[in-house]
C-alpha positions in Angstrom: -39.2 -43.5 12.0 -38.2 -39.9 10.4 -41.6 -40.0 8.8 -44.8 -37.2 8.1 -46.1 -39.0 11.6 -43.2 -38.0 13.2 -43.1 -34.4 12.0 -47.0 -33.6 12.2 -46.2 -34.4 15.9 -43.0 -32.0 16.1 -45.5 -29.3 14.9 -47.7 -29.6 17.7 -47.8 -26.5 19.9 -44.7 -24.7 17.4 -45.6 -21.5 15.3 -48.0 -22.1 12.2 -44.8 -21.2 9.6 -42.1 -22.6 10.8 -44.3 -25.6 11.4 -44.9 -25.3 7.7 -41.2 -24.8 6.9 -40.4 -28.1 8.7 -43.3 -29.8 6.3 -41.3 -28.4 3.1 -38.3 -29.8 4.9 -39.4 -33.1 5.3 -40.6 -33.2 1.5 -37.1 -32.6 0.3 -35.7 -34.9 3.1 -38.2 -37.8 1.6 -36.6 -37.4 -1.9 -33.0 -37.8 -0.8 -30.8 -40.3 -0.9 -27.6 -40.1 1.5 -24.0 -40.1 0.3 -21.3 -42.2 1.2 -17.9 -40.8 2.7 -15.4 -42.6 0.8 -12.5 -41.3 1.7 -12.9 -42.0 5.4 -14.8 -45.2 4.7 -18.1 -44.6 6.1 -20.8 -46.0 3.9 -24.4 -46.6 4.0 -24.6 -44.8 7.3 -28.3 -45.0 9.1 -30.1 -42.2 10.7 -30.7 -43.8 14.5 -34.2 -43.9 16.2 -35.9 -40.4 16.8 -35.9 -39.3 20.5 -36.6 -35.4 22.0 -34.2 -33.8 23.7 -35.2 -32.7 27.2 -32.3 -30.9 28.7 -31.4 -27.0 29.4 -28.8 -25.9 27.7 -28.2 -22.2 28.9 -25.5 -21.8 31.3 -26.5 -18.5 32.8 -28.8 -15.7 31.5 -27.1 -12.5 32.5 -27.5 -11.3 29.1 -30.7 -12.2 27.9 -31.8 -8.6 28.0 -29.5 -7.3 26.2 -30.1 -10.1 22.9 -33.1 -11.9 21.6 -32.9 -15.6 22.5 -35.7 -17.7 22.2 -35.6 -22.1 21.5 -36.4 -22.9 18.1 -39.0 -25.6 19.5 -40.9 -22.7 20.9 -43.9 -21.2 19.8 -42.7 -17.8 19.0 -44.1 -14.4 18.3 -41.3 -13.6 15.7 -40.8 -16.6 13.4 -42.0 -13.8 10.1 -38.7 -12.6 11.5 -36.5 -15.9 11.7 -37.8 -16.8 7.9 -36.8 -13.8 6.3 -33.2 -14.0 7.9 -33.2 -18.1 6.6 -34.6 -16.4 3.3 -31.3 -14.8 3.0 -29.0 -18.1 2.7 -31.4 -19.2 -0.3 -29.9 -19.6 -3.5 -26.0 -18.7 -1.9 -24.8 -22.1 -1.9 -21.4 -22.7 -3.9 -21.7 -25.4 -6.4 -17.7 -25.3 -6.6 -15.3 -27.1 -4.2 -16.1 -29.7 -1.5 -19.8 -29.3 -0.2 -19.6 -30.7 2.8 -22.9 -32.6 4.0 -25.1 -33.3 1.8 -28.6 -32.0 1.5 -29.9 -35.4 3.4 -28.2 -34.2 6.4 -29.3 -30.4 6.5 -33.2 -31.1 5.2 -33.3 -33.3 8.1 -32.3 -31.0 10.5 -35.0 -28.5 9.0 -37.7 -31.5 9.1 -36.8 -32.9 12.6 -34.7 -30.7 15.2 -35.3 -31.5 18.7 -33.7 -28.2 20.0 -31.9 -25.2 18.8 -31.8 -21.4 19.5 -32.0 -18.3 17.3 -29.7 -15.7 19.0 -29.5 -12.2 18.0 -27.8 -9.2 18.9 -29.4 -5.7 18.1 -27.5 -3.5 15.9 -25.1 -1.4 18.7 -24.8 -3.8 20.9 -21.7 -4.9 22.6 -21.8 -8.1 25.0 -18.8 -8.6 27.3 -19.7 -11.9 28.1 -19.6 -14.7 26.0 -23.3 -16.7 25.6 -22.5 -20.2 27.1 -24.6 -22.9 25.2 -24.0 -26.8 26.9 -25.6 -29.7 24.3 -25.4 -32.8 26.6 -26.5 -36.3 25.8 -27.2 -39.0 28.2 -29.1 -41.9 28.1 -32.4 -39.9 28.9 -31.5 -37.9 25.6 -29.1 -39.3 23.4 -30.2 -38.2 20.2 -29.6 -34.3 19.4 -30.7 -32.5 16.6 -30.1 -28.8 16.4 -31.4 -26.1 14.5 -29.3 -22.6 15.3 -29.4 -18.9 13.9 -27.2 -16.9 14.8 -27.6 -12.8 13.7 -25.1 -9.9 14.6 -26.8 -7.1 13.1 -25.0 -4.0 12.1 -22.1 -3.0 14.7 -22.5 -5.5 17.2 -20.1 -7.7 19.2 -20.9 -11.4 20.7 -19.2 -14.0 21.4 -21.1 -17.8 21.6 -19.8 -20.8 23.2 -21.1 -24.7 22.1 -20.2 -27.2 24.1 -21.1 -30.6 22.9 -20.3 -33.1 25.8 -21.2 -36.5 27.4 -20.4 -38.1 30.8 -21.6 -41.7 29.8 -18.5 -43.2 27.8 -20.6 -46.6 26.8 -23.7 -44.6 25.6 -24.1 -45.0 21.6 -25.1 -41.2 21.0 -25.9 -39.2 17.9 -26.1 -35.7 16.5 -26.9 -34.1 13.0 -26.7 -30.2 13.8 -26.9 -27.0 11.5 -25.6 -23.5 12.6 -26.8 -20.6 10.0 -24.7 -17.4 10.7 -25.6 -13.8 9.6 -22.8 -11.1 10.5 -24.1 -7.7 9.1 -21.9 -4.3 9.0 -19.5 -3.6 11.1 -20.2 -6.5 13.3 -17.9 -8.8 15.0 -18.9 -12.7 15.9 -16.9 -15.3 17.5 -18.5 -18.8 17.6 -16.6 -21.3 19.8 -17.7 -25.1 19.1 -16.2 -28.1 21.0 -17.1 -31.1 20.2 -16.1 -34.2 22.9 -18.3 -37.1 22.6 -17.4 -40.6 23.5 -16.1 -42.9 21.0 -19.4 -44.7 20.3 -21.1 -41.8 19.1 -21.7 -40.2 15.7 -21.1 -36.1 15.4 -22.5 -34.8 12.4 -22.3 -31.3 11.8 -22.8 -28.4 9.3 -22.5 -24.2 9.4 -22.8 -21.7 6.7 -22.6 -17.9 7.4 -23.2 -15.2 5.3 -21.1 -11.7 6.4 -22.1 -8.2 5.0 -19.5 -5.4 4.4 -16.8 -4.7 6.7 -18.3 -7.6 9.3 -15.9 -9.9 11.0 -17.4 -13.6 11.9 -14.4 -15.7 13.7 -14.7 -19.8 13.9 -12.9 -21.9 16.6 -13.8 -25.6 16.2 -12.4 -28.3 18.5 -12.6 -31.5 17.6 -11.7 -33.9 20.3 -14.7 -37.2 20.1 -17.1 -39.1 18.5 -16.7 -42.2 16.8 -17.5 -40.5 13.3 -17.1 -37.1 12.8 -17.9 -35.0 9.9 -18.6 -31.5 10.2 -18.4 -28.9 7.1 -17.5 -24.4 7.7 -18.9 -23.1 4.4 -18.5 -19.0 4.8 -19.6 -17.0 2.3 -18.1 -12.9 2.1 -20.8 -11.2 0.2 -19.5 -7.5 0.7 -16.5 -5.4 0.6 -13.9 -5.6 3.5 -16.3 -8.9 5.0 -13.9 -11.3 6.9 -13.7 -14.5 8.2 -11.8 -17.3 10.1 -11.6 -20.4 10.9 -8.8 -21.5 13.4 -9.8 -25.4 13.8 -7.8 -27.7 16.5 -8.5 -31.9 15.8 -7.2 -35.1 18.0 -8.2 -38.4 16.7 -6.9 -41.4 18.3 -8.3 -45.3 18.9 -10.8 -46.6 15.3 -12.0 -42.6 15.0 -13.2 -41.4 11.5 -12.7 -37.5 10.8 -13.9 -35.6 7.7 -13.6 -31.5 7.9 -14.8 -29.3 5.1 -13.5 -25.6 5.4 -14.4 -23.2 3.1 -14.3 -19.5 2.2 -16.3 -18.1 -0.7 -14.9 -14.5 -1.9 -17.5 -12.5 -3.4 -16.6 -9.0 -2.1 -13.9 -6.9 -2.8 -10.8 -6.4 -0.4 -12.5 -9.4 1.5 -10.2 -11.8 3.7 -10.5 -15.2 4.9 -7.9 -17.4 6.7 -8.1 -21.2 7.5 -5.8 -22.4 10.5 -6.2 -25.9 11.5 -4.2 -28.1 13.8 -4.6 -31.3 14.6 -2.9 -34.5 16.3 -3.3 -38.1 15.2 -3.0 -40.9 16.8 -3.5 -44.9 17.1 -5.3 -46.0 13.7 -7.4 -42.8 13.4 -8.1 -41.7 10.1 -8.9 -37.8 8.8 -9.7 -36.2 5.8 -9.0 -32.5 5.3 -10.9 -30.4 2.8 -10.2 -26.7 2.9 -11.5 -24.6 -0.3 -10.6 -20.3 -1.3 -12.8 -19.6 -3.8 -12.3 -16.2 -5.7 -15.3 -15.4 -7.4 -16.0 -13.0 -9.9 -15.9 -9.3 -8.6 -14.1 -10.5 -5.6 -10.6 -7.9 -6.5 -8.3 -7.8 -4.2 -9.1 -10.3 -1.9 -6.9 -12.0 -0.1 -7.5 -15.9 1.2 -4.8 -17.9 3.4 -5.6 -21.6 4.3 -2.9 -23.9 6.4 -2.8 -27.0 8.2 -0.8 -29.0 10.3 -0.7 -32.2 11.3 1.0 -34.8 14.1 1.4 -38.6 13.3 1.7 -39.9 16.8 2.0 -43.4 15.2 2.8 -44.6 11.8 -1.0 -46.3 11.5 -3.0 -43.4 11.2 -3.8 -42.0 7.7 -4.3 -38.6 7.2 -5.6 -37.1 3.6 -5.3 -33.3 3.1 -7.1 -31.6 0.0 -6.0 -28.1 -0.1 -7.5 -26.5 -3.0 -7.8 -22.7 -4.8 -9.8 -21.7 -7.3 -10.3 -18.0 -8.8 -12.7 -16.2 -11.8 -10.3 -13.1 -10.9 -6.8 -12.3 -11.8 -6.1 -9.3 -8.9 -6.4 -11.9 -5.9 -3.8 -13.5 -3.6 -4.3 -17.1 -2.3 -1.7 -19.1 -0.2 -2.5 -22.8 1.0 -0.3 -25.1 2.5 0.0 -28.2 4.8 2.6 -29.7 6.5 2.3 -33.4 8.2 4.8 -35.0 9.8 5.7 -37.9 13.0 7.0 -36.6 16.0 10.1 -35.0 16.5 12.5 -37.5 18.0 15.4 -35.2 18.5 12.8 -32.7 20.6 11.5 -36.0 22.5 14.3 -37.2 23.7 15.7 -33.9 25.0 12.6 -33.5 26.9 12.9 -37.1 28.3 16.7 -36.5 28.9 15.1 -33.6 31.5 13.5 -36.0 33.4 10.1 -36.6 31.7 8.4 -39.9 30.4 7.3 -40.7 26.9 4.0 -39.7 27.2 4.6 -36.5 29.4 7.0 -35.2 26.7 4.5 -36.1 23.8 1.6 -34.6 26.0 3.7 -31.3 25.8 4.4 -31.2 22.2 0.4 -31.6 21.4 -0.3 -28.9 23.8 2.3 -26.9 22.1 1.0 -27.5 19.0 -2.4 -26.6 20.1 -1.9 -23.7 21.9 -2.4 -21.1 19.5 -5.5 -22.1 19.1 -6.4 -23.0 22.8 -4.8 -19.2 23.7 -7.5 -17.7 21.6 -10.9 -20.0 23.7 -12.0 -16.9 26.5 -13.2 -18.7 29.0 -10.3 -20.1 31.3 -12.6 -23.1 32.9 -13.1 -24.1 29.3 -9.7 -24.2 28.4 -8.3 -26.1 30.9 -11.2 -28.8 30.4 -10.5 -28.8 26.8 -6.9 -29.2 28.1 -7.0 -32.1 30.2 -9.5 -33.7 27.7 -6.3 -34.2 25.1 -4.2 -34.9 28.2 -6.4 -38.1 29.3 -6.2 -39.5 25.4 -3.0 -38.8 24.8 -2.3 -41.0 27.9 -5.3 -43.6 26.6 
């Protein structure tokens, strides 16, 4: 299956080194052994059959002459260029904290991506529109496995939308992705994912950023699907006045598994980070929340922030939150906090005293709940599909 076969035939027609960085890929990949996650109780979890992905997944191209955009499956002109920016994440990784998906998961992205972009914006360039990026599976491609880079070079503005989706609700689906970021000087990113698969489909998901002085890189994750989902945000601030955020929104409901990693790594000085995440349980769904600030040493005068909240729509979910803080420097300030809680009865039944049902009121606390997050998504048709898809399982 995922085998030296299968990636001497992925090489075929791609560019001679990143064909050979797929062949180092699959030579870590072979030594690995996956790991369990316990706390959601997902073990021994099998990689499905190999299939290529065959769709387009560019909305519009109004601004492809303003960025470099080119598919990873390509045979490109530039890939000296793409190694040298993945050259840059090598030996950053942050032995400390939660680690999100293990090396399994990211070498075999590397070894056996059907699809992916890189994506970069030149240095003083500012994009008005957001880049619209639509992953669908269906039964003629259910299996997706994306490889994305992502490069704002030095004061730039962009702003990406991912939109993982699926029309078929009975198609067993599956996706192991991997988003590197690079956000050099002065440069803002926002990267919008939403993730909505059915609920017998497995979302597996991983994105690490680097972000160079004064730079700004902005996550919005929306987790509304898949049957297991784990996804991991590892951001690392390398330089002084770097900033990041992550403001996630999560709805779980039915036999879903959710584990989500979130974490900032302080290495620059007056560098900021801030984890928001929101999310709604529901039926017997389960969640684990990791979120990690990580002062390093040299990082003074930092400041990290980390909260989440969370709505028991029944009293069978279970929902584990692992806040955590840890600092080599004394001139830092770090706040975390998380707050769970059922439904507030008092604020239901004044809603349903004005005339609304049960699930009309509860439909309008979650959208309350999400909205700050929701209010931040640019794209209006986005937001009201996002919208309606917590609507239809909140009435499920």
């Amino acid at each position: 299956m995922y085998n030296k076969k299968l990636v001497d035939n992925l090489t075929t027609g791609q560019s001679k080194l990143l064909s050979s960085k797929r062949r180092d890929s699959f030579k870590v990949f072979e030594k690995l052994t996956k790991s369990d996650f316990n706390r959601i109780n997902l073990f021994d979890y099998q990689f499905p059959e190999y299939s290529p992905y065959n769709k387009e997944y560019l909305k519009e191209k109004k601004w492809q002459s303003q960025i470099v955009l080119k598919k990873m499956t390509d045979n490109l002109n530039n890939e000296e260029e793409i190694l040298n920016y993945l050259e840059e994440f090598k030996g950053k990784k942050v032995k400390k904290g939660n680690q999100g998906l293990d090396e399994k998961y990211l070498s075999m992205v590397d070894a056996f991506y059907n699809t992916g972009l890189f994506i970069k914006v030149p240095r003083n360039t500012e994009l008005k529109l957001p880049v619209e990026i639509f992953y669908e599976l269906d039964k003629e491609n259910p299996v997706l496995i994306d490889n994305n880079l992502i490069v704002a070079e030095e004061n730039s503005k962009l702003t990406i939308v991912i939109d993982y989706r699926m029309k078929d609700q009975e198609l067993a689906a599956f996706h192991n992705g991997l988003t590197r970021v690079i956000v050099k000087e002065n440069a803002v990113l926002n990267i919008i994912k939403v993730q909505r698969f059915n609920d017998q489909s497995d979302n597996f998901d991983s994105n690490i950023s680097l972000v160079s002085n004064q730079g700004e890189l902005n996550w919005i994750p929306i987790e509304l699907g898949a049957r297991n989902s784990v996804t991991n945000n590892e951001n690392t601030l390398i330089d002084d006045g770097s900033r990041a955020s992550i403001s996630s929104v999560y709805f779980a409901d039915g036999d879903r598994k959710l584990d989500l990693g979130f974490k900032m790594n302080h290495q620059g000085r007056h560098s900021s980070s801030e984890i928001e995440s929101r999310g709604v349980l529901k039926d017997r769904a389960q969640k684990v929340f990791r979120g990690d600030l990580y002062f390093q040493k040299g990082a003074g005068q930092a400041k990290g922030t980390e909260k989440e909240e969370v709505l028991l729509l029944d009293k069978t979910v279970d929902s584990d939150s692992i806040p955590a803080l840890f600092s080599e420097e004394d001139n830092v300030e770090g706040e975390h906090a998380v707050s769970a809680g059922q439904i507030d009865e008092q604020r239901l039944f004044y809603l349903m005293s004005r005339g609304m049902s049960k699930a009309e009121a509860k439909q309008l606390m979650v959208e309350a709940a999400f909205n700050p997050v929701f209010d931040k998504i640019p794209l209006n048709d986005l937001k009201g599909s996002v919208i309606n898809e917590v609507k239809t399982r909140i009435r499920s």
